[in-house]
C-alpha positions in Angstrom: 46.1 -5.0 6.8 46.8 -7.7 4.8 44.3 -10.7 4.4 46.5 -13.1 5.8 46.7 -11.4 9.3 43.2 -11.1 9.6 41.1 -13.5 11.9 37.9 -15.0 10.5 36.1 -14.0 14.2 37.2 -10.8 13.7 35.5 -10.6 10.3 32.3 -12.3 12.1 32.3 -9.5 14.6 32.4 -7.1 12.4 29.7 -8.4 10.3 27.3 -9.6 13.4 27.1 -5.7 14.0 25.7 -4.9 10.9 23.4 -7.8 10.9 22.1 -6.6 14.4 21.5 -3.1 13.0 19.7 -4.3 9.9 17.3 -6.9 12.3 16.3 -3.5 14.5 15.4 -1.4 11.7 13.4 -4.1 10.2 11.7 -4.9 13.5 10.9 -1.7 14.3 9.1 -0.8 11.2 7.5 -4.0 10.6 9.4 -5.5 7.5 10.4 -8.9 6.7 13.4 -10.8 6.0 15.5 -13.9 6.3 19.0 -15.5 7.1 19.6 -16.8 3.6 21.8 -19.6 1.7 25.6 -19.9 3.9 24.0 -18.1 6.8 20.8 -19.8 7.3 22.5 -23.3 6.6 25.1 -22.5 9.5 22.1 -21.3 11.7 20.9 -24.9 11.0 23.5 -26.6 11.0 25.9 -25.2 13.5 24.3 -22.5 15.6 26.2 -19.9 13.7 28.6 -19.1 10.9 29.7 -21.8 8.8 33.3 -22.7 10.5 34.9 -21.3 7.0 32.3 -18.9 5.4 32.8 -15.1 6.0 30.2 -13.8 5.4 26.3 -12.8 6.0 23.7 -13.0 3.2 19.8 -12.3 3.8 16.5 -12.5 1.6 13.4 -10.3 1.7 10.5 -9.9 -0.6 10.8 -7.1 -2.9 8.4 -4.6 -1.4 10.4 -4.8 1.9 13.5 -4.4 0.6 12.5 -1.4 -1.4 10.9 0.2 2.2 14.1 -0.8 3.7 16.2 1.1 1.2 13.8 3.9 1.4 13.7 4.6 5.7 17.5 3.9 6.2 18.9 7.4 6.2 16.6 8.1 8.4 15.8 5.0 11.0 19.5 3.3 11.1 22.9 4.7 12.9 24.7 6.8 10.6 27.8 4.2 10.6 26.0 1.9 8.5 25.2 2.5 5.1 22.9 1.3 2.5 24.2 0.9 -1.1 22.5 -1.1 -4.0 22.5 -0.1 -7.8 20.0 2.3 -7.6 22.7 4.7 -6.0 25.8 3.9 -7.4 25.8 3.6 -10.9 29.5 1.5 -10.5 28.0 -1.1 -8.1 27.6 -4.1 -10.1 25.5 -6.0 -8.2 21.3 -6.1 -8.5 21.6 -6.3 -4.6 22.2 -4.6 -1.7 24.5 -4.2 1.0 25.0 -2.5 4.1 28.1 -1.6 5.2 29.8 0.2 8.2 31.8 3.0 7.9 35.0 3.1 9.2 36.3 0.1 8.1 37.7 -1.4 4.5 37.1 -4.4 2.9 38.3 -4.0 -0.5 37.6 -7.0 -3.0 38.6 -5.9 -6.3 41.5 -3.8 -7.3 38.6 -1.8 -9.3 37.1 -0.9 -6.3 40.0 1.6 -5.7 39.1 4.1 -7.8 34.8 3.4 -6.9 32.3 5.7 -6.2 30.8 3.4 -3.5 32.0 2.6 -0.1 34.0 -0.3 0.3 33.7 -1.5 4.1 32.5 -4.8 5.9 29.1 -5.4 4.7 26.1 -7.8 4.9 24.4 -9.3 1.3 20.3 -8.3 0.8 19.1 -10.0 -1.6 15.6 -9.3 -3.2 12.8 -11.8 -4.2 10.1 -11.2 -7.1 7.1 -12.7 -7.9 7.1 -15.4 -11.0 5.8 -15.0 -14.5 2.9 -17.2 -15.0 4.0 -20.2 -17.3 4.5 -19.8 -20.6 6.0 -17.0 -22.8 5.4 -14.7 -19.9 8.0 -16.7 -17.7 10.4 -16.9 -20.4 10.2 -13.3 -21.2 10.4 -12.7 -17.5 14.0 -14.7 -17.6 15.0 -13.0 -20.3 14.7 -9.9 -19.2 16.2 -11.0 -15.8 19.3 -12.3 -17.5 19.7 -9.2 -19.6 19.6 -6.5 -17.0 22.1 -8.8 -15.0 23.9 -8.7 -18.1 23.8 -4.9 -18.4 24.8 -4.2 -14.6 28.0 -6.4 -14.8 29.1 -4.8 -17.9 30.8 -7.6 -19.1 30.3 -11.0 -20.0 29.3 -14.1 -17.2 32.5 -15.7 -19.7 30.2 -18.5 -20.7 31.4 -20.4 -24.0 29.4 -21.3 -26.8 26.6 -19.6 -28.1 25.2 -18.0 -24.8 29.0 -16.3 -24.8 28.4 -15.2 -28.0 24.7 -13.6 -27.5 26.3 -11.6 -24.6 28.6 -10.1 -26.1 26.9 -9.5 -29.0 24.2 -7.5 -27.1 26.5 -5.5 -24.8 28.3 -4.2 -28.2 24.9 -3.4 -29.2 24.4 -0.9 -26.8 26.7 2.0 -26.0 27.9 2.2 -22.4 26.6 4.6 -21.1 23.2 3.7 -21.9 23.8 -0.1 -20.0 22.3 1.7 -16.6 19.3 2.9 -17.9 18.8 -0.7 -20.3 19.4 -2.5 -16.9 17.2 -0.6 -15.1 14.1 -0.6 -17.6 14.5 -4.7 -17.8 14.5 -5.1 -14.1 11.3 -3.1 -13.7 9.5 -4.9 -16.9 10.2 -8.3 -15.2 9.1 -7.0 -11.8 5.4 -6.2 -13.3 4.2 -9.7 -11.7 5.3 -9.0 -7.7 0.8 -7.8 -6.8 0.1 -11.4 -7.4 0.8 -12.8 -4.0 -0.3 -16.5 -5.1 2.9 -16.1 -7.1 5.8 -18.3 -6.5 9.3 -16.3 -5.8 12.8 -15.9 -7.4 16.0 -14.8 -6.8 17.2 -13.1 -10.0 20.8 -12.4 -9.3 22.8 -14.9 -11.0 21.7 -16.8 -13.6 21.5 -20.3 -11.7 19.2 -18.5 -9.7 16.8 -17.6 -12.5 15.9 -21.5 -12.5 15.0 -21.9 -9.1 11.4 -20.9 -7.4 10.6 -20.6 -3.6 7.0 -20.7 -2.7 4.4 -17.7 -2.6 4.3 -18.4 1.1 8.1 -18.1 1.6 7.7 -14.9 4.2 4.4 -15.9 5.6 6.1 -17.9 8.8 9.1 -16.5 10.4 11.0 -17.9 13.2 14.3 -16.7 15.4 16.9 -18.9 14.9 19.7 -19.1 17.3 23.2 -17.6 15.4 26.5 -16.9 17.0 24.5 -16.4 20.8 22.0 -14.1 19.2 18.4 -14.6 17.5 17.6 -13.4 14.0 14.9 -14.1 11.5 14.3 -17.0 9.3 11.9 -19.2 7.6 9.9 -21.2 9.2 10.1 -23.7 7.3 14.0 -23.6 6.5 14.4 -27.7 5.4 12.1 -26.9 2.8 14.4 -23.9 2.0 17.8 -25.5 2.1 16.9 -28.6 0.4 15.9 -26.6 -2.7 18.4 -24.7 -2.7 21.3 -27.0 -1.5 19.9 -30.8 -1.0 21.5 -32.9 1.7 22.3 -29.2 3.5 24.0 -31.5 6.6 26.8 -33.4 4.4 29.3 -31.5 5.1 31.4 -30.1 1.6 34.4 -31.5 0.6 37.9 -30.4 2.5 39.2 -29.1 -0.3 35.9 -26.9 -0.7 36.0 -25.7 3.1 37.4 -22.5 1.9 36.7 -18.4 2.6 34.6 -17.5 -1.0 35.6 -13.8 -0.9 39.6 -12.8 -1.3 39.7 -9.0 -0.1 43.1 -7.3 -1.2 42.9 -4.7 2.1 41.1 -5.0 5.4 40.8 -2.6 7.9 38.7 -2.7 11.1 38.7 1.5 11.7 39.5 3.2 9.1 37.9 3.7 5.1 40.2 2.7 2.3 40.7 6.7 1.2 41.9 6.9 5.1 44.4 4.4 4.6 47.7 5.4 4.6 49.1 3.2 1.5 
């Protein structure tokens, strides 16, 4: 099914499903976790999704996203599946999704040929504890941006001299080493998440790199009403949205009220290597 004949609340649905399944296997084994950016400012702001965003991203600290990843074979309906780079060394993202089997939502014409699966999913994004100041933080970014660096592959296509560094230092290392350099970085600048007085980050762009969320961030959780349901969020969410987005209730441009992803195939029952192309 092409893109075109596809409803946005179809999409939603599809998505709410996973959402609910990731909010019972985190409330049943205790773990943490938040609507996050698009999806906690349309909680906010309008009860539910954004009127033109398709899709669902959430936060949690680093420790319960690792847990998470860890119980879901076990705790969660088989027909939704955990992926993140720890298990596919062709995702190139440094966070996770779950997705549902039985359905396609293919992105990238790369994604064809991919060892991952390629249905509806919901964005997990991790949060680490932040270098003290000093050379420490700056090493800590550093090695943030280079292991985001090594899991694309490729260059962020940046001009100038950061363009430059990158792709000086991906031809410095032979692909099939950019895993295991990617890897090794992300643990090193993960060595500060015991020190719970720690301010958080986000480290999967580069904008994000810049931007810190308090230590408190998952001490105060509330439900906030989405799409007729409940789901987790923090407590204090204005603080949240602010930082990360400034007047949250102006409304974007019209021009800018636009879906963000572009799938090439969509399918609400079947995989993409069940589609008959």
């Amino acid at each position: 099914m092409m893109i075109q004949d596809v409803k946005l609340e179809d999409i939603w649905n599809v998505e709410l499903e996973i959402l609910d399944e990731i909010d019972r296997v985190c409330t049943e084994n205790g773990l943490k976790y938040s609507l996050a950016y698009g999806t906690l400012l349309g909680a906010v702001r309008n009860k539910g999704f954004i009127p033109w965003d398709d899709d669902i991203d959430i936060m949690m600290p680093r420790e319960d996203y690792d847990r998470l990843r860890e119980i879901w074979s076990e705790k969660a309906k088989k027909e939704f599946l955990f992926q993140d780079d720890t298990l596919f060394d062709d995702l190139m993202n440094n966070f996770g999704k779950v997705r549902k089997d039985h359905t396609t939502f293919l992105q990238f014409e790369s994604e064809r040929t991919c060892s991952y699966h390629t249905g509806f999913f919901v964005d997990i994004f991790a949060c680490d504890r932040l270098a003290p100041k000093g050379i420490r933080r700056e090493l800590q970014r550093t090695g943030f941006a280079f292991s985001l660096l090594y899991n694309r592959g490729y260059t962020s296509g940046a001009k100038g001299i950061r363009g430059l560094a990158e792709r000086v230092f991906l031809g410095l290392i032979p692909k099939r080493k950019y895993r295991r350099v990617c890897n090794a970085l992300g643990r090193w600048s993960r060595r500060w998440n015991n020190d719970s007085t720690a301010q958080y980050v986000f480290p999967n762009d580069q904008t994000s790199l810049t931007r810190y969320y308090p230590a408190d961030l998952f001490a105060s959780l509330i439900r906030l009403p989405f799409q007729g349901k409940e789901y987790l969020a923090f407590k204090e969410y204005d603080k949240i949205l602010r930082l990360r987005y400034g007047d949250y209730m102006q409304l974007p441009q019209e021009e800018e009220r636009v879906w963000r992803h572009h799938p090439i195939i969509v399918d609400f029952e079947k995989n993409y290597g069940e589609l008959e192309l």
